[in-house]
C-alpha positions in Angstrom: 0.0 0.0 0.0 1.0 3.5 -0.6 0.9 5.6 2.2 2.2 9.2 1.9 4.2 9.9 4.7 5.7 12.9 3.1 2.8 15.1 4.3 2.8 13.6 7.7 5.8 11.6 9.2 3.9 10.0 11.3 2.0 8.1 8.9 3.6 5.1 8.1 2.7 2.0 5.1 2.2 -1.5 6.3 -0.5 -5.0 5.0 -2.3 -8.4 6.2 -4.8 -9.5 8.8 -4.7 -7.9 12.5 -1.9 -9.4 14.8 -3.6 -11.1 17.2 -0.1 -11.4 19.6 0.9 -9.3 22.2 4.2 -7.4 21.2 7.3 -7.7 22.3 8.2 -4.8 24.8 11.5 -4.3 26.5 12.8 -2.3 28.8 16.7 -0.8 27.7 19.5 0.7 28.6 19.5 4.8 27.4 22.4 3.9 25.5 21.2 1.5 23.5 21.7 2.8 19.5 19.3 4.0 18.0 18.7 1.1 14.7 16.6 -1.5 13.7 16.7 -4.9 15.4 17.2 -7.5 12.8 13.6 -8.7 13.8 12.1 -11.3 11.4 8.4 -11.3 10.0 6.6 -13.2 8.2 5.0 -12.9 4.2 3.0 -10.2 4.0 4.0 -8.5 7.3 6.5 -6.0 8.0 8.9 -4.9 11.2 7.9 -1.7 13.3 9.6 -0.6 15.7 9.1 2.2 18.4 12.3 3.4 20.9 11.1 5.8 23.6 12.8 7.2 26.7 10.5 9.0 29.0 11.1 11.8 30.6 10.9 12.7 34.8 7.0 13.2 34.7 6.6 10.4 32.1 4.2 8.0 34.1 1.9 11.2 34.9 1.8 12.6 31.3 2.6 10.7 28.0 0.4 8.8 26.4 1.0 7.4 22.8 -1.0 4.9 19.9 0.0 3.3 16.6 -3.7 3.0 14.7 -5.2 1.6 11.6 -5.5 4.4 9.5 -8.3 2.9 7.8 -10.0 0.9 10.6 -9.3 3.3 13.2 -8.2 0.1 14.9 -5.5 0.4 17.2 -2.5 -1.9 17.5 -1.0 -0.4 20.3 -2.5 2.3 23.0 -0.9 2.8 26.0 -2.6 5.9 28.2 -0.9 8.2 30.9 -0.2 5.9 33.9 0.9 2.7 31.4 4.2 3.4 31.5 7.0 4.5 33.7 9.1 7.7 34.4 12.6 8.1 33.4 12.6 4.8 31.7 14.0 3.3 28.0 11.3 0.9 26.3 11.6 -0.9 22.7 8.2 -2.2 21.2 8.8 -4.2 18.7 6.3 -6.1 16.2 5.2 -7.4 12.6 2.5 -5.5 11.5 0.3 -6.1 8.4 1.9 -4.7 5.5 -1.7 -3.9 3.4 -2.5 -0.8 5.0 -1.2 2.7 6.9 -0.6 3.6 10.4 -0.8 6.7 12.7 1.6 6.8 15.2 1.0 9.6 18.2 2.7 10.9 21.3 1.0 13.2 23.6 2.3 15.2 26.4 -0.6 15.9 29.0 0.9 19.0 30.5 2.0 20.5 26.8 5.2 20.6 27.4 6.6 17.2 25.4 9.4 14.3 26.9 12.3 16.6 27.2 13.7 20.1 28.6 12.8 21.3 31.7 12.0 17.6 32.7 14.6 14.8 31.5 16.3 14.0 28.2 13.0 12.2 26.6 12.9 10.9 22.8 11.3 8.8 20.8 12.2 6.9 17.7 10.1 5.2 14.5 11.5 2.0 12.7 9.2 0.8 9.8 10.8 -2.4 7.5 14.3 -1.3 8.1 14.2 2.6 7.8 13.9 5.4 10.6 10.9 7.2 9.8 10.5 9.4 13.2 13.9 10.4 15.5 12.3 13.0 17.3 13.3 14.5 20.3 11.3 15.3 23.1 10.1 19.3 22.5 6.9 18.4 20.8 4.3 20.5 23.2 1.1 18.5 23.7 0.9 16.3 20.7 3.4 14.8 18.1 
């Protein structure tokens, strides 16, 4: 599928029938580079892979998704409170490669994952290529 992440980098091509596994997550060291793992999928599935290190109010305020474009569906969705504070995570899974995804990040308090409160970042891998290395300064939404 074509998918024109040109227009909005956070809109990424994939195609297939839902996953219906849990993904891998991982918590990892901050120095961990920042690449592709050589993660393995399947025909007609594709690797994605998101690297995010949370900043000190983390827990209390970032939220993020990866949805169907289509569908609406989401694949992943975790909400303010899922995950920790000054933390490193890698979620890694084979997605369908037939249709698009929306990935987002949102900051509760508007101020992003970084600055005033901890060197937060986040990261997008899609079938081998770094889509998203974003830092933290993204205000409420990304």
């Amino acid at each position: 599928s074509d998918c024109d992440i040109s227009s909005s980098p956070s809109k990424m091509a994939s195609s297939s029938l839902m996953p219906t596994i849990l993904p891998r997550i991982s918590k990892a060291p901050s120095s961990q580079p920042s690449s592709m793992s050589s993660m393995t999928c399947s025909n007609g599935y594709d690797p994605f892979q998101l690297k995010l290190v949370t900043d000190r109010l983390g827990k209390y305020e970032t939220s993020w998704s990866l949805v169907d474009d289509l569908s609406n569906v989401p694949f992943f969705e975790y909400k303010v409170g899922d995950i920790e504070s000054l933390e490193s995570y890698t979620w890694e899974e084979c997605l369908p490669d037939y249709t698009c995804y929306i990935f987002t990040i949102t900051d509760k308090w508007g101020d992003g994952i970084c600055c005033d409160w901890g060197d937060g970042s986040y990261s997008i891998f899609y079938n081998g290529t770094e889509l998203v290395k974003g830092g933290g300064d993204f205000g409420y939404l990304a």
